[in-house]
Phi, psi and omega in degrees: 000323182293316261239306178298312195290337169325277194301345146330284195314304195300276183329315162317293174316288200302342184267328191292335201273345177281271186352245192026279215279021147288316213257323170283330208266338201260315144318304190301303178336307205271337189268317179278341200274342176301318210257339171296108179225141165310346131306346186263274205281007174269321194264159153304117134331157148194183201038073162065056177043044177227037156199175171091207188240189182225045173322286190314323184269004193249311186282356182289318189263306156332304162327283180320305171324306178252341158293319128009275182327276155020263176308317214252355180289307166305340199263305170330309171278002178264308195286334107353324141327278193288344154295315184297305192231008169227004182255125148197051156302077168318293162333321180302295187300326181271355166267339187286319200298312193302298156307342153323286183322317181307342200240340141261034132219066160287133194303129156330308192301288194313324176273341151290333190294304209269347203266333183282316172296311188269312183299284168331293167285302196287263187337307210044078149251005155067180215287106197216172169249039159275327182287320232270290178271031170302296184323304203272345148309309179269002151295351182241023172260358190272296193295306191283286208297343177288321206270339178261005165292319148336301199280319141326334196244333178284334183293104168302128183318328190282000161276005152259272212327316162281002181248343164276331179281348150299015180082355200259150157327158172263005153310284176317321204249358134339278201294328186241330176238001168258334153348273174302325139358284163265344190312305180312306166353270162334295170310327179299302182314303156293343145328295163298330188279310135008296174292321166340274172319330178294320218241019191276147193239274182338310176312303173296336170287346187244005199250315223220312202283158165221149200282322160207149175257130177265298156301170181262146162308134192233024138194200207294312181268015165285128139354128190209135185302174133211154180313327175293305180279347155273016176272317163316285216294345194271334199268327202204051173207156170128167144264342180228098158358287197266001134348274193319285186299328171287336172291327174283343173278329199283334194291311209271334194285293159347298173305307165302312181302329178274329183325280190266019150299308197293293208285333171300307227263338150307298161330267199336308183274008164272318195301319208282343181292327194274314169278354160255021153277331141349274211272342179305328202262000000 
């Protein structure tokens, strides 16, 4: 009887968290799709950012998105590495896991706090988008090295025990056979780390965003629109409201939508990665 109301309980969760995210996406949709046009994602804002399109802000949060991405790979993946397969003080490991976890969840804001004191200032690269994806690196870096520590963990031991017994190095066998391994994993973890970096507003408000632009940025230290925060400056900044708010439904509809582009086109080269891992063996 416990065991049936569980899987109740359980399903009933999982169907109200499908709503939910029907009923938002499905709202932003009805509110946002009239205004969506190839002029709309294509063109220059002008007239005080109430006509024209949101081009700059659209390649502005790409930008931010995969440079993020970047940054956060090499250091994620070492230090996952290195938690995983070379420490091995449990306790050690389990304080470390544990200030991870801590630090992702830490308010977004505290992390823009910090990238504007170090990037901005201290570096002086000043509000740019080099701070703005610095900024948004060490917020999905927490999130990336947990996932990948996973993912790392998962790759059965008796796959280094053969490949150290075949003579290779524990370096060689990292690199050649738990690596490849774990790679689909690994992609899930950038996946995630992804949606993240796309939809964050607060990092990028101290770091990187500017409310308009004429240009698209032409290098690392330009100033770069993005979509989260010109969805902020449109909701509550302007003289004409209600412009402002149909441009800010079709950006946030927008925004879901580059969301899951980023995470399909992530899917896709883990999948594509995977049958050819597949057919190798």
């Amino acid at each position: 009887m416990k065991k049936v109301l569980f899987n109740h309980a359980i399903k009933s969760i999982f169907f109200l968290n499908i709503l939910l995210v029907i009923l938002i996406v499905g709202f932003i949709f009805i509110k946002g799709y009239k205004i969506i046009s190839l002029k709309f994602l294509f063109t220059m804002p002008y007239n005080s950012m109430t006509e024209g399109g949101i081009f700059p802000a659209l390649v502005g949060t790409f930008l931010l998105t995969s440079l993020s991405i970047i940054f956060a790979l090499p250091p994620g993946v070492i230090t996952a590495i290195y938690l995983n397969e070379y420490v091995k003080n449990k306790h050690l490991i389990n304080i470390i896991k544990i200030s991870i976890n801590t630090l992702a969840g830490v308010p977004s804001v505290v992390f823009g706090l910090f990238g504007f004191s170090v990037f901005v200032k201290f570096f002086g690269f000043g509000v740019s988008l080099l701070s703005g994806a610095f900024t948004l690196s060490i917020v999905i870096l927490p999130i990336f090295i947990s996932a990948t520590i996973e993912a790392l963990s998962a790759v059965p031991y008796s796959l280094r025990e053969a490949s150290m017994a075949l003579g290779a190095t524990k370096l060689y066998t990292i690199r050649h056979t738990v690596l490849p391994a774990a790679f689909s994993s690994i992609m899930t973890a950038i996946i995630l780390s992804t949606g993240r970096a796309a939809g964050e507003t607060a990092p990028i408000l101290f770091t990187a965003a500017v409310f308009f632009q004429k240009n698209l940025p032409d290098s690392l230290f330009s100033p770069v629109m993005a979509l989260p925060y010109h969805i902020y400056a449109l909701m509550t900044e302007g003289t004409h409201p209600e412009k402002q708010v149909a441009i800010a439904y079709g950006s946030a509809l927008v925004l879901i939508i580059t969301v899951l582009f980023l995470i399909s086109l992530a899917v896709f080269l883990r999948e594509k990665r995977r049958r050819y891992v597949n057919f190798k063996h």
